[in-house]
C-alpha positions in Angstrom: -52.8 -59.3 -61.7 -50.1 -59.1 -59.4 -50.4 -55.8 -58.9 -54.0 -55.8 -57.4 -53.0 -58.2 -54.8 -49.9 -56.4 -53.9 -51.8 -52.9 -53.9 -54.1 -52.2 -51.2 -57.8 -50.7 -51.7 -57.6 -47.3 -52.7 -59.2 -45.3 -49.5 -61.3 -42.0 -50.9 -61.8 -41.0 -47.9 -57.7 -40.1 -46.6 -54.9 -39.2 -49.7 -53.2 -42.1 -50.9 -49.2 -42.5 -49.5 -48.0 -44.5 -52.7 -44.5 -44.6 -51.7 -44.2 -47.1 -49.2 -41.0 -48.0 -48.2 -39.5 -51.9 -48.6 -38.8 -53.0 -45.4 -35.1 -53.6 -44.3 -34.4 -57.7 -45.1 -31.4 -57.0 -42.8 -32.6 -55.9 -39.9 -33.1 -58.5 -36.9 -37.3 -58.4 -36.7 -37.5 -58.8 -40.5 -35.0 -62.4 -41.1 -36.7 -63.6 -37.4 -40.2 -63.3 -39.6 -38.7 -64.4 -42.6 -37.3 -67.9 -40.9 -40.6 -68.6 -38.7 -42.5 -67.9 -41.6 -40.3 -70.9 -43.8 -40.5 -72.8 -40.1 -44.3 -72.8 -40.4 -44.3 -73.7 -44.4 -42.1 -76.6 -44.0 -44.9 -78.0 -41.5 -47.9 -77.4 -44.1 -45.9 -78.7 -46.7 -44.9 -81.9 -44.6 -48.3 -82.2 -42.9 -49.8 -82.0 -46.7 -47.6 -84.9 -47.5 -47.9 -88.5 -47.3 -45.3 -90.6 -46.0 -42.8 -88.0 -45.6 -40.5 -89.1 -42.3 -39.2 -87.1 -39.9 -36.0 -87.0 -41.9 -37.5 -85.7 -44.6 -39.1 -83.4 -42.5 -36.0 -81.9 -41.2 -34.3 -81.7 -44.7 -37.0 -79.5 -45.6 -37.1 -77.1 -42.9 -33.4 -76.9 -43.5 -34.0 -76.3 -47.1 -36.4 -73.7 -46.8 -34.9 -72.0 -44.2 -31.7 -71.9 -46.0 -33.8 -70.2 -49.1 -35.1 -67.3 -46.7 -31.2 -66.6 -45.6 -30.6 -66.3 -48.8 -33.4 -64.3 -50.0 -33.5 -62.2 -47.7 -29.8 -61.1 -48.0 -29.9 -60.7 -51.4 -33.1 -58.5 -51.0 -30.9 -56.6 -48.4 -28.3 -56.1 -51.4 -31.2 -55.1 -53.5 -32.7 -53.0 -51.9 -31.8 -49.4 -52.4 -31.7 -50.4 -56.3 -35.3 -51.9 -56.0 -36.3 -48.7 -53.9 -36.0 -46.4 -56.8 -38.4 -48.1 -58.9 -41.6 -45.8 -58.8 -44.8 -46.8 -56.8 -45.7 -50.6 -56.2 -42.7 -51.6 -59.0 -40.2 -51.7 -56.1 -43.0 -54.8 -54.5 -42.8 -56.2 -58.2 -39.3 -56.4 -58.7 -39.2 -58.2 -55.1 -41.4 -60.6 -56.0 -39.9 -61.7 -59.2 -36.2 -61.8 -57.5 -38.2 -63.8 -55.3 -39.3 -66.4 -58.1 -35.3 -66.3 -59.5 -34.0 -67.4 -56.8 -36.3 -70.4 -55.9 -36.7 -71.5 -59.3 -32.2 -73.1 -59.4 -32.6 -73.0 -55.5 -34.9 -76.0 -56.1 -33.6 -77.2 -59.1 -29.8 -77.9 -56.6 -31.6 -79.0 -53.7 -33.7 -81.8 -55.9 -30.3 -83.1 -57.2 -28.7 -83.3 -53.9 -31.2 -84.9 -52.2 -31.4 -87.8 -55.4 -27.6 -87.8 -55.6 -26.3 -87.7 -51.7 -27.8 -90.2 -48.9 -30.8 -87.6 -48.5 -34.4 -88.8 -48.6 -35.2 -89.2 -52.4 -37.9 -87.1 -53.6 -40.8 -88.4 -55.2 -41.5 -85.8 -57.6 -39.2 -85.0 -60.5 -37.0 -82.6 -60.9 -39.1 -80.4 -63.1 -42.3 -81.2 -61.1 -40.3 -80.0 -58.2 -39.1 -76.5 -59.5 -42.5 -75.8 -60.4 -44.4 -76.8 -57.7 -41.6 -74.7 -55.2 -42.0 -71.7 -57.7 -46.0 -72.0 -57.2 -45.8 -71.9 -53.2 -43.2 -69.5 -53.7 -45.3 -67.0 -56.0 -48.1 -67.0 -53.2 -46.3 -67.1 -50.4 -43.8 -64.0 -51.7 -47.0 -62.1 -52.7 -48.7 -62.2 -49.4 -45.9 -61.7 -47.1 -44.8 -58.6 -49.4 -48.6 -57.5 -49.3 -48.3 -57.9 -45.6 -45.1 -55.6 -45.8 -46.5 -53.2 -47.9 -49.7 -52.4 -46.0 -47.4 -52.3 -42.7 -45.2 -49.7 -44.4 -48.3 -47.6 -45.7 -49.8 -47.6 -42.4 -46.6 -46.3 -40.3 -46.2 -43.5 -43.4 -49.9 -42.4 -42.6 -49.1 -42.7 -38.9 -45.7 -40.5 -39.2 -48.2 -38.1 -41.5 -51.0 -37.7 -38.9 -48.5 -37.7 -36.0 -46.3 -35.1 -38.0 -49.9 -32.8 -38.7 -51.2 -32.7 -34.6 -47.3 -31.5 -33.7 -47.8 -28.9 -36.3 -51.2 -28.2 -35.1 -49.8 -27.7 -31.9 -46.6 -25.9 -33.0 -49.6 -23.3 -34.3 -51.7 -23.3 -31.7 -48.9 -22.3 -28.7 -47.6 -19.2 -30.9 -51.1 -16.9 -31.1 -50.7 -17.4 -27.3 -46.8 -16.6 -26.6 -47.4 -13.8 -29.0 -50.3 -12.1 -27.4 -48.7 -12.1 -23.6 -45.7 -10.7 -25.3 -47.5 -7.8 -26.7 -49.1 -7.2 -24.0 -46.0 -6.8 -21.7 -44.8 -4.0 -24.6 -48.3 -2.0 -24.4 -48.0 -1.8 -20.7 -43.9 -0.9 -20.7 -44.8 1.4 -23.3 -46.3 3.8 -21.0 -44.0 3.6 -17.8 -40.7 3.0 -19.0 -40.0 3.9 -22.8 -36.5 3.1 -22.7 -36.8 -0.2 -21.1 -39.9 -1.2 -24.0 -37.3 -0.3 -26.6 -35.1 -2.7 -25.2 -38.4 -5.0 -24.6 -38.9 -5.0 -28.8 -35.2 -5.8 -29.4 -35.6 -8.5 -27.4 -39.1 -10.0 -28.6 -37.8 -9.2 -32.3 -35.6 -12.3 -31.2 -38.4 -14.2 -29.8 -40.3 -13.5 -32.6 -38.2 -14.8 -35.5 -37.7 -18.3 -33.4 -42.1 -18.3 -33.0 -42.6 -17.6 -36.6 -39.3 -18.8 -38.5 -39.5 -20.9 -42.0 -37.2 -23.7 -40.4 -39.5 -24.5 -37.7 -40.3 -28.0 -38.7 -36.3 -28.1 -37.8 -34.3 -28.6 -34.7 -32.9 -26.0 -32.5 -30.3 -26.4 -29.8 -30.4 -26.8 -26.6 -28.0 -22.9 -26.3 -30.5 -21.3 -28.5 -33.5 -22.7 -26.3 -31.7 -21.3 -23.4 -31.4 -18.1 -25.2 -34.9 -17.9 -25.7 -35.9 -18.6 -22.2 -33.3 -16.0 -21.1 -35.0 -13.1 -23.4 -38.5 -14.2 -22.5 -37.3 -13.6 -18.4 -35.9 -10.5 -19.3 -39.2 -9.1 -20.7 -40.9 -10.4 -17.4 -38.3 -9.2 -15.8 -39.3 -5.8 -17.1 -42.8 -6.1 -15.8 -42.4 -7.9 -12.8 -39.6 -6.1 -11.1 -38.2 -7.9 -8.0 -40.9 -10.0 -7.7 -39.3 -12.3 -10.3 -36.0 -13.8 -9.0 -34.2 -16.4 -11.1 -31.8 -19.1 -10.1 -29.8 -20.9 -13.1 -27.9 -24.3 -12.8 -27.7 -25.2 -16.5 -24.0 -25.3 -16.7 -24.6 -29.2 -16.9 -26.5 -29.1 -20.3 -23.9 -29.7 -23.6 -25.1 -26.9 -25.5 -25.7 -28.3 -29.1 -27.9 -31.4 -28.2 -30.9 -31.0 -30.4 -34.1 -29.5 -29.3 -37.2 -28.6 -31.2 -37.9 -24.9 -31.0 -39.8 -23.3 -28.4 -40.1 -26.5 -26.2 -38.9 -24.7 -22.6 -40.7 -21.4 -23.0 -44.2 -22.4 -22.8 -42.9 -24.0 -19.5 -40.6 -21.4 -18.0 -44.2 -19.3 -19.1 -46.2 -21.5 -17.3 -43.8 -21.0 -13.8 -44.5 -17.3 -14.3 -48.0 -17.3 -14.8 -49.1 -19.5 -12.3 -45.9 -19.1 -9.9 -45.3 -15.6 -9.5 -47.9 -13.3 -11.0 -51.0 -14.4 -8.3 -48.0 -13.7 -5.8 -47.9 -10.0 -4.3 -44.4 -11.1 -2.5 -43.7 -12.8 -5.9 -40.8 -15.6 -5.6 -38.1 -17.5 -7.7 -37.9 -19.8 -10.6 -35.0 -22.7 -10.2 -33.8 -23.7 -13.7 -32.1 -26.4 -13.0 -30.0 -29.1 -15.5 -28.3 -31.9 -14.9 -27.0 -35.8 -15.7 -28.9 -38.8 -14.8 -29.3 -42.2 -15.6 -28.1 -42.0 -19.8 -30.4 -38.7 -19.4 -30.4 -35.0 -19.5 -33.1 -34.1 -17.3 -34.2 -30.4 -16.9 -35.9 -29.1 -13.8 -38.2 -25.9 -14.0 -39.8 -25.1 -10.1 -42.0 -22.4 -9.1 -43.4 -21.6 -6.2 -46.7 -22.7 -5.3 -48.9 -19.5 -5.0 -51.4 -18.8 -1.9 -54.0 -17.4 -4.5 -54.1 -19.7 -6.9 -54.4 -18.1 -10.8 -56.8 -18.9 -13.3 -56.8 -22.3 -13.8 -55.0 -22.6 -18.1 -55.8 -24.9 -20.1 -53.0 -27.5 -20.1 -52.0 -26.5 -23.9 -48.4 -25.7 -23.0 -47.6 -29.0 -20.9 -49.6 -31.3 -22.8 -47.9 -29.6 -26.3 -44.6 -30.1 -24.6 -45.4 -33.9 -24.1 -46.6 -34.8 -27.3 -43.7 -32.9 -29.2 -40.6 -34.5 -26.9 -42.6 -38.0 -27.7 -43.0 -37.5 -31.6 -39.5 -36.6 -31.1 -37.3 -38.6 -28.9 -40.2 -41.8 -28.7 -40.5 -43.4 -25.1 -37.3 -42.7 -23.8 -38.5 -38.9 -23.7 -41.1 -38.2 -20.7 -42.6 -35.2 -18.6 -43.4 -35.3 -15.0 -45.4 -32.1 -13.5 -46.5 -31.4 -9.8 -46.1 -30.5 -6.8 -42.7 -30.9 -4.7 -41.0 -29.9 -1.2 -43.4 -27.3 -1.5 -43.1 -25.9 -5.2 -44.2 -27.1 -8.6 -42.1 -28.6 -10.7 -41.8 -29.5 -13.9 -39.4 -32.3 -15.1 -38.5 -33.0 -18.7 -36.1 -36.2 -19.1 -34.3 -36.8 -22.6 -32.3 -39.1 -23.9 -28.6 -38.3 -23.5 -28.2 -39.5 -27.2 -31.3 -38.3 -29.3 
């Protein structure tokens, strides 16, 4: 019985995520909900009463919310021994530590308040236990139901949220892929030497678009490494048009960085800032320490002839990954500025 109202309806429509977490009794939020939740039991149970004084009013409220402080630590003990418990059983064996602890929780605080100058109860001892065991049963299973449906929705939402950056991981590689080869057909036939040295370099770019650890993090050196071999292979085909400025010296070099996050941008500053250009111009890379942030800078120049308008995939894939990754202390800022386009991604100095 207790496992159908603990377990939520079974959705055909979506797979089932059957191992949802317990939540942490010792974090902050949790004990905060635990003690308003005893707050506003003590004033059912004393509005449900008759003749119960203000007194006894308080006693209760102190009672109960001395039971949550205790079951809630104890639960935080308990917790990585009830978590390996397989499916729902982890819920259970909360429950019945739940039912434990108030049955000799009640049992003391009936023969303190008869035996100190409390408010005597007018219930005996053994009506007492059981009807605090009662309230305690339904009141533990819908609060861990509560729990439980919370911690199956944010696995789903990690799961869909973890699917669309791998959709997007997908769709920016086909594209990154096809310019590069393109830039090799065309070196190919003017400069043999320099598309040799064009393949060594996109053999490089190559392992980091299609590696088996891509779900991983990079660093912020090997990002930089990537950018610089992608330039070099523009470099190729651009000739002077293409200048480059760097000012990354500011940027620690191991602070983590999901793969292939700069390149579709330092892409985007060629394709739209350079190539429509007949004079061409120069890309500022720029990195630097703001605020508890590392922001990164990428400008391009504003062309006369604008190019063929894209279709956002790189900037809005770079948004979504940086805030599936680093949450709402990550952002990205693009337009124009002094003149030139700039792109601006902020991160958090500690990820």
């Amino acid at each position: 019985m207790l496992l159908g109202i603990l377990s939520p309806m079974r959705d055909t429509s979506r797979p089932a995520i059957d191992n949802a977490p317990l939540p942490d009794f010792c974090s902050l939020p949790v004990i905060f909900a635990l003690l308003v939740i005893g707050a506003l039991t003590a004033t059912v149970v004393w509005l449900a009463a008759s003749g119960m004084s203000w007194s006894g009013y308080c006693q209760c409220v102190l009672f109960i919310e001395w039971l949550m402080l205790v079951l809630g630590l104890t639960l935080c003990k308990l917790r990585p021994w009830l978590q390996k418990l397989p499916g729902t059983l982890s819920y259970v064996g909360a429950w019945l530590w739940i039912l434990l602890i108030v049955a000799p929780a009640s049992a003391l605080a009936h023969w303190l308040a008869t035996s100190l100058p409390m408010e005597a109860l007018q219930t005996s001892n053994l009506a007492f236990v059981r009807d605090s065991v009662l309230i305690a049963a339904l009141l533990g299973a819908a609060v861990l139901r509560y729990f439980y449906v919370l911690a199956q929705w944010q696995a789903r939402l990690e799961a869909v949220s973890r699917a669309q950056v791998d959709a997007l991981q997908a769709r920016i590689r086909p594209h990154f892929l096809f310019n590069s080869m393109n830039t090799v057909a065309a070196l190919v036939r003017v400069d043999p030497d320099a598309a040799e040295r064009t393949v060594e370099d996109l053999s490089e770019l190559f392992r980091a678009a299609l590696g088996q650890h891509q779900s991983r993090d990079g660093t912020m050196a090997d990002e930089l490494a990537l950018v610089d071999r992608y330039l070099a292979i523009e470099q190729l085909r651009l000739g002077e048009r293409l200048q480059v400025r760097r000012e990354l010296d500011a940027l620690p070099p191991d602070y983590p960085l999901p793969r292939l996050l700069l390149q579709p941008l330092v892409e985007n500053a060629v394709r739209h800032g350079i190539q429509p250009s007949r004079e061409g111009g120069q890309i500022v890379l720029r990195g630097y320490r703001e605020n508890k942030c590392l922001v990164i800078d990428i400008e391009n120049p504003l062309a006369v002839t604008p190019s063929e308008p894209g279709n956002g995939h790189g900037l809005d894939n770079v948004r979504q990954r940086i805030a599936y990754r680093y949450g709402p202390r990550a952002r990205v800022d693009a337009g124009p500025r002094d003149g030139r386009f700039c792109v601006r991604v902020q991160l958090p100095e500690t990820p």
